[in-house]
C-alpha positions as CSV (number, residue, x, y, z in Angstrom):
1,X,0.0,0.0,0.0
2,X,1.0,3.9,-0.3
3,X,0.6,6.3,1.5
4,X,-2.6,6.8,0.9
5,X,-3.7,3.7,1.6
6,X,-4.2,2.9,-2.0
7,X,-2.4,-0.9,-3.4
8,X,0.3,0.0,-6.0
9,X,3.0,-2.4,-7.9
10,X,6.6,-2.4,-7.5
11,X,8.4,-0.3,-10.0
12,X,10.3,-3.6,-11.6
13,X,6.1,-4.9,-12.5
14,X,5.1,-1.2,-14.3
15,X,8.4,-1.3,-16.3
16,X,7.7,-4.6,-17.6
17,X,3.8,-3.9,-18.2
18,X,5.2,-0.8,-20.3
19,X,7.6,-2.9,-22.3
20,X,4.7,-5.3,-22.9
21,X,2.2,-2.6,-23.9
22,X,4.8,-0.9,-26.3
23,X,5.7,-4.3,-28.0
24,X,1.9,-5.1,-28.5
25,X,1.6,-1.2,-29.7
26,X,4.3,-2.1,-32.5
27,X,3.3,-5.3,-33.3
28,X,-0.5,-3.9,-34.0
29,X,1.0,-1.4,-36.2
30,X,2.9,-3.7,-38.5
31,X,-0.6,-6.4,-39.1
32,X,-2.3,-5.8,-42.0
33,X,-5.7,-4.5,-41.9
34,X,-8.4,-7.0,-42.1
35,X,-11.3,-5.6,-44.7
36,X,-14.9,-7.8,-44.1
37,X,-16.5,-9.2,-46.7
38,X,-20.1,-10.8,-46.9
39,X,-17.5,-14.1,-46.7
40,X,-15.5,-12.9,-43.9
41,X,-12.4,-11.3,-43.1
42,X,-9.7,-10.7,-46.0
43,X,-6.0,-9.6,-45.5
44,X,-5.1,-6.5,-47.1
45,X,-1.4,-5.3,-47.2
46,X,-0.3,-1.9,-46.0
47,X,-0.2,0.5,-49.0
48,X,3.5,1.9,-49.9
49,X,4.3,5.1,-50.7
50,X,4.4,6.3,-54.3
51,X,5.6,9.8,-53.7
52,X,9.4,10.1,-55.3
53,X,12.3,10.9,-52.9
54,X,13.3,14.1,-53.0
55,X,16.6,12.8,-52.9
56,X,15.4,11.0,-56.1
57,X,13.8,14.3,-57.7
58,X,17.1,16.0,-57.2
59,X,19.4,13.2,-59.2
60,X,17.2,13.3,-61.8
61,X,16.9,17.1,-62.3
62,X,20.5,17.3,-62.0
63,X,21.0,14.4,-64.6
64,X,18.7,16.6,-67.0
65,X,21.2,19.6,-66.6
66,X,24.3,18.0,-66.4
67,X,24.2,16.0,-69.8
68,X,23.4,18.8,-72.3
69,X,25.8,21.0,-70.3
70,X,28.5,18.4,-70.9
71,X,27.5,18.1,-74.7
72,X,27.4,22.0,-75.3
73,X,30.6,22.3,-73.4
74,X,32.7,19.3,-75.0
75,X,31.3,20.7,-78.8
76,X,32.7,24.1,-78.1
77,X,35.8,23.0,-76.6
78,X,36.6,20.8,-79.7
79,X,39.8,22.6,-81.7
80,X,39.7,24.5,-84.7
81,X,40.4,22.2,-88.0
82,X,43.5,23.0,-89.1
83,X,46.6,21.0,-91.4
84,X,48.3,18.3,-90.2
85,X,51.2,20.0,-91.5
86,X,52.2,23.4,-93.4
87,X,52.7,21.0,-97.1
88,X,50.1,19.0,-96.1
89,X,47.2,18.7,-99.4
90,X,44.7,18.3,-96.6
91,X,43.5,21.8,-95.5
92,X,40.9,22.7,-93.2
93,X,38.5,23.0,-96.2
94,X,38.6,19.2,-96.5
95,X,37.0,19.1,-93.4
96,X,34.3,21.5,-94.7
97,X,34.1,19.5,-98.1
98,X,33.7,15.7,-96.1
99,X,31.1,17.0,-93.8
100,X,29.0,18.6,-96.7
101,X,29.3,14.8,-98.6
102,X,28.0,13.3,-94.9
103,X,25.1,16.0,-94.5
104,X,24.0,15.3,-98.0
105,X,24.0,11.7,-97.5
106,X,21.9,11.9,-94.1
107,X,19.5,13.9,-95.6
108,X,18.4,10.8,-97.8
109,X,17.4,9.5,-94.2
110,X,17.4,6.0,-93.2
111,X,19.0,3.8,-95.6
112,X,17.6,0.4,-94.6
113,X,19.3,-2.4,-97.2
114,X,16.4,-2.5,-99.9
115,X,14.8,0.6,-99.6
116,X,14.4,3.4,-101.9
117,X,17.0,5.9,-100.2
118,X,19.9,3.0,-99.7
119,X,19.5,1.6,-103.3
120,X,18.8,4.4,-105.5
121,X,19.1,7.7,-103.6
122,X,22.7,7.7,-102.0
123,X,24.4,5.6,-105.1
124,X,22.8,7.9,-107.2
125,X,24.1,11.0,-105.1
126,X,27.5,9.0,-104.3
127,X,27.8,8.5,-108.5
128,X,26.8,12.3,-109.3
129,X,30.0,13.5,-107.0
130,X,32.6,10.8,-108.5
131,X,31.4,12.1,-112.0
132,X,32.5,15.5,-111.1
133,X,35.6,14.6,-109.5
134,X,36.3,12.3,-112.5
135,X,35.5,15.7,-114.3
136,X,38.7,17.5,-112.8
137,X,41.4,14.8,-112.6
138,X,44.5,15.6,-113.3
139,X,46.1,15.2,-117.0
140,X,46.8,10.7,-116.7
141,X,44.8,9.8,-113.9
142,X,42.7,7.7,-115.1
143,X,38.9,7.0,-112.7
144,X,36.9,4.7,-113.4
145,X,33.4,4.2,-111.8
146,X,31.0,0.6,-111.7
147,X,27.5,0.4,-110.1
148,X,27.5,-2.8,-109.4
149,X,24.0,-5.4,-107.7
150,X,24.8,-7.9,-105.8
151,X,23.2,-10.7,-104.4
152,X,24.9,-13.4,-101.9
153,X,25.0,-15.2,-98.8
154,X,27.5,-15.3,-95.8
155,X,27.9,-17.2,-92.4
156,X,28.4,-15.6,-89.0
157,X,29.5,-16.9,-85.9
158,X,27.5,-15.0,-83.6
159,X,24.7,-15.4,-81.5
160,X,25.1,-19.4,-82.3
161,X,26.0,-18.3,-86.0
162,X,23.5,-17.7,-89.0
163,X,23.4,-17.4,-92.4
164,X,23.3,-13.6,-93.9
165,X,21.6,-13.3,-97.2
166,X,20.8,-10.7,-99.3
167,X,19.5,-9.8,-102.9
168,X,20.3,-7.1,-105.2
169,X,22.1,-4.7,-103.0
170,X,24.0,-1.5,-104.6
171,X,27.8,-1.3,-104.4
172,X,29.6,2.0,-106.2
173,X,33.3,1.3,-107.2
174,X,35.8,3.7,-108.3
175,X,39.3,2.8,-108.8
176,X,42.1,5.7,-109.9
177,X,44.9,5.1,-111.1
178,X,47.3,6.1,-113.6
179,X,46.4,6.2,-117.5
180,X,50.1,5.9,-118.3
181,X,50.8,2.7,-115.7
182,X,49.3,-0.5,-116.5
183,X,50.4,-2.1,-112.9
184,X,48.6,0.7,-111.1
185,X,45.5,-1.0,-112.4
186,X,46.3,-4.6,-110.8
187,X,47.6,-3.7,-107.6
188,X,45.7,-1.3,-105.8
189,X,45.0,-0.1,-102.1
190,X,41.4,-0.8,-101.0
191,X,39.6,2.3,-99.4
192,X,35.9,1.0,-98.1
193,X,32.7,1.8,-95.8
194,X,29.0,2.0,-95.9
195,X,26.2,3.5,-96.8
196,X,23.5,1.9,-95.7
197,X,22.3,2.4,-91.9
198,X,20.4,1.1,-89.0
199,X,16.7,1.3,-88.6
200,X,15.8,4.7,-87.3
201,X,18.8,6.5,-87.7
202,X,19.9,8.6,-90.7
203,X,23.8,7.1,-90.0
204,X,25.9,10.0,-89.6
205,X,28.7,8.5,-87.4
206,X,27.9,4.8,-88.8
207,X,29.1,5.4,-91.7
208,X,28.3,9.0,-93.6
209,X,31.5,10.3,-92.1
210,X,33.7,7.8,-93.4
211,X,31.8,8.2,-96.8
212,X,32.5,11.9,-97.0
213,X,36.1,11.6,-96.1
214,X,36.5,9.0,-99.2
215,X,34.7,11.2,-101.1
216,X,38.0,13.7,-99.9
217,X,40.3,11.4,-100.3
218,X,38.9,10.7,-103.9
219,X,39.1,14.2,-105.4
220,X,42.8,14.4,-103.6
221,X,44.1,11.3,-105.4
222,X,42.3,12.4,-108.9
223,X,43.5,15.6,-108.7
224,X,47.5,15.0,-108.0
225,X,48.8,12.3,-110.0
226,X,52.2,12.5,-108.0
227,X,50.3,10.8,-105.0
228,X,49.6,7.6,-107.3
229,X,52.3,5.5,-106.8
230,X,50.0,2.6,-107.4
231,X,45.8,2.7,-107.9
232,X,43.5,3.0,-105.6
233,X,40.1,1.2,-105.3
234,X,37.1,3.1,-103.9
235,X,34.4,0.8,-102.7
């Protein structure tokens, strides 16, 4: 009893009655609610939180500023074009030239093997600008130009392998050489890409840029005999 006659527990009984209560309190607040039915009692799960993080909110904003910054900034830190050296035939107008033959080509669009733009389109285009370069050769450079449709089949060893086939696809050849040198004509330095691209993409990188700078290299070798020590095969 206290002191005021009234019965009361020792202090080691409420402390463990508390601990009791506050485990059944957190215990109660982890059960899922229990929704009744017509049938009886169903579990339903505690609902999650949707809402975003805003540590979450603030990656993603900062991801949405970062990468264009980083673009914008890496573009306008590229260097001028200049020559690789004072004598050098290659001038920073090359450049110019090879990126106008790239932007040309993507402006066909996608060049899916078979279509309209890949078949007809770019060869036509890619024919058009060996003509003129043909045009200006120098005095015995000799540049010759094939349109050639191929159809074949080739193996793979990828994804298990597989067999590649196709039908009637365009190639454009051009081979200089010199008018006054037989050999020139027999053995001969290949110089190849594509211009055909993936689905969905007009193929700028993969491979318009490699076309233009053939395209260069093309009127380079036409135009200055002295560099043809032997021909050259443009494919």
């Amino acid at each position: 009893l206290d002191s005021a006659g009234n019965r009361s527990m020792p202090p080691s009984t409420r402390q463990r009655r508390r601990s009791s209560a506050s485990a059944t309190t957190e215990t109660i607040a982890v059960k899922p609610s229990r929704r009744r039915s017509s049938g009886g009692s169903v579990d339903v799960a505690p609902k999650k939180s949707t809402t975003p993080s805003s540590l979450a909110v603030f990656c993603l904003f900062l991801l949405s500023v970062a990468i264009p910054l980083s673009v914008v900034f890496y573009v306008e830190g590229l260097p001028t074009a200049t020559t690789a050296r004072p004598d050098s035939l290659f001038t920073a107008d090359s450049a110019a030239r090879a990126r106008s033959y790239m932007e040309r080509l993507c402006a066909f669009g996608t060049r899916t093997v078979g279509s309209w733009a890949n078949e007809v389109g770019a060869p036509g285009y890619i024919i058009e600008e060996l003509e003129k370069i043909r045009g200006e050769a120098a005095p015995g450079v000799l540049v010759e130009i094939v349109r050639q449709s191929s159809s074949g089949s080739f193996n793979l060893d990828f994804l298990g392998g597989f067999t590649n086939v196709y039908q009637n696809v365009t190639n454009v050849l051009c081979r200089i050489s010199l008018s006054g040198k037989p050999s020139s004509r027999v053995h001969s330095v290949l110089i190849n890409s594509h211009y055909d691209t993936a689905a969905s993409s007009p193929g700028a990188a993969d491979d318009g840029v490699m076309v233009g700078v053939m395209m260069e290299l093309g009127q380079m070798l036409a135009s200055n005999a002295t560099l043809l020590s032997g021909g050259s095969v443009i494919l």
